[in-house]
C-alpha positions in Angstrom: -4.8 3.4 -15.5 -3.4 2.8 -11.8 -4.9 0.2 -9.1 -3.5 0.3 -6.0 -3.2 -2.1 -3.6 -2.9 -1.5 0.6 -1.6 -4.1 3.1 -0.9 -3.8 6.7 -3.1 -1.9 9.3 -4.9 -3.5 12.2 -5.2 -2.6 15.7 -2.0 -1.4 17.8 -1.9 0.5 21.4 -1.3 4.4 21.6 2.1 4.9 21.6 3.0 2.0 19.4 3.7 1.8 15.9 2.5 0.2 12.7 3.8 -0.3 8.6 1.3 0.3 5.7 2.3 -0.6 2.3 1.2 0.1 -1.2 1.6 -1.3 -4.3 1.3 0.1 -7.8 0.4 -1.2 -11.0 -0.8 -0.1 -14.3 0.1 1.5 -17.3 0.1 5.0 -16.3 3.4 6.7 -15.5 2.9 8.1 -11.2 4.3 11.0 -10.6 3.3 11.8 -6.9 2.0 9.0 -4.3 0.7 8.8 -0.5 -1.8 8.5 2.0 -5.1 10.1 3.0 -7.2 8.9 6.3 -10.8 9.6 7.0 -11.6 9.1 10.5 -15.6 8.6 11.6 -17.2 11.4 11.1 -15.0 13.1 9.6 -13.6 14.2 5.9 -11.2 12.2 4.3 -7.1 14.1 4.6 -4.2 14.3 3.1 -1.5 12.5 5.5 1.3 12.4 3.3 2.9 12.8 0.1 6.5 11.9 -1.6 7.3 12.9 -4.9 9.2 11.0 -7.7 12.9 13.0 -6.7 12.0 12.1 -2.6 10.7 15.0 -2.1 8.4 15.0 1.1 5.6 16.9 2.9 3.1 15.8 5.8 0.4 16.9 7.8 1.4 19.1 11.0 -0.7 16.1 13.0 1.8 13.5 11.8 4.9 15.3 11.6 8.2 13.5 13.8 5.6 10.7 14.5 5.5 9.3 10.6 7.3 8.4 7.9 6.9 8.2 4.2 9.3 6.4 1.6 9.1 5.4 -2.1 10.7 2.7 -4.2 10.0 4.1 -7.8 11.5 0.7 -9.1 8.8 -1.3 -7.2 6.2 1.3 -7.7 5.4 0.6 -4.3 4.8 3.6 -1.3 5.1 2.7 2.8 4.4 4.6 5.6 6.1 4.1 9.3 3.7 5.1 11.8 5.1 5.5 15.2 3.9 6.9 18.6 0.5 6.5 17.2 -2.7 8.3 19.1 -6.4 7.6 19.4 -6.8 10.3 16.9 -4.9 8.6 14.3 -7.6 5.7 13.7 -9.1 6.4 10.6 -9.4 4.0 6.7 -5.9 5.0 5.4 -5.9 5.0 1.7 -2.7 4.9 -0.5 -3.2 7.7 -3.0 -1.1 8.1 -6.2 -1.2 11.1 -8.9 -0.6 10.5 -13.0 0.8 13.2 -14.6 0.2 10.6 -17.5 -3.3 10.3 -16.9 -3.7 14.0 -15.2 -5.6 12.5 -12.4 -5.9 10.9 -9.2 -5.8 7.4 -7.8 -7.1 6.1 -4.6 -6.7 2.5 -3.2 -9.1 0.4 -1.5 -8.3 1.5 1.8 -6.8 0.1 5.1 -8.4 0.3 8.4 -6.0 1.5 11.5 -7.6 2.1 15.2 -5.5 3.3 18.3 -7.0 1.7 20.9 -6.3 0.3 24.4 
């Protein structure tokens, strides 16, 4: 198994920028971890992902604004979110795949709102 556990969010201005973190623990090996959002409304989406080797991919909305990194040592995933917009307030969840386990992990959540 894998539990995951967010920290950071909050409440920043458009155009600033904000740090989420994630922790990993469990006995199951992760092979792929990152975040998803679900605004209001709206289905939950893929953000971001990084696999084990650093490899990266991210969601044309977020692209040059955020930034994903891994510390497979610390288990632990962050994302750098900068020039944020109204349209990035949302429950970010830390997500992590087990290749181990052959299925996928969601945290808690973490709410983020873009607001003036």
């Amino acid at each position: 198994q894998v539990q995951l556990v967010e920290s950071g969010g909050g409440l920043v201005q458009p155009g600033g920028s904000l740090g989420l973190s994630c922790a990993a623990s469990g006995s199951a090996s992760i092979y792929v971890m990152g975040w998803d959002r679900q605004a209001p409304g709206k289905q939950r989406e893929l953000v971001a992902r990084v696999g084990s080797g650093g490899t990266t991919y991210y969601t044309d909305s977020v692209k040059g604004r955020f930034t994903i990194s891994r510390d497979n040592a610390k288990n632990t995933v962050t994302l750098q979110m900068n020039n944020l917009k109204p349209e990035d307030t949302a429950v970010y969840y830390c997500y992590a795949y087990s290749a181990t386990m052959s299925r996928n992990y969601w945290g808690q959540g973490t709410q983020v709102t873009v607001s003036s």
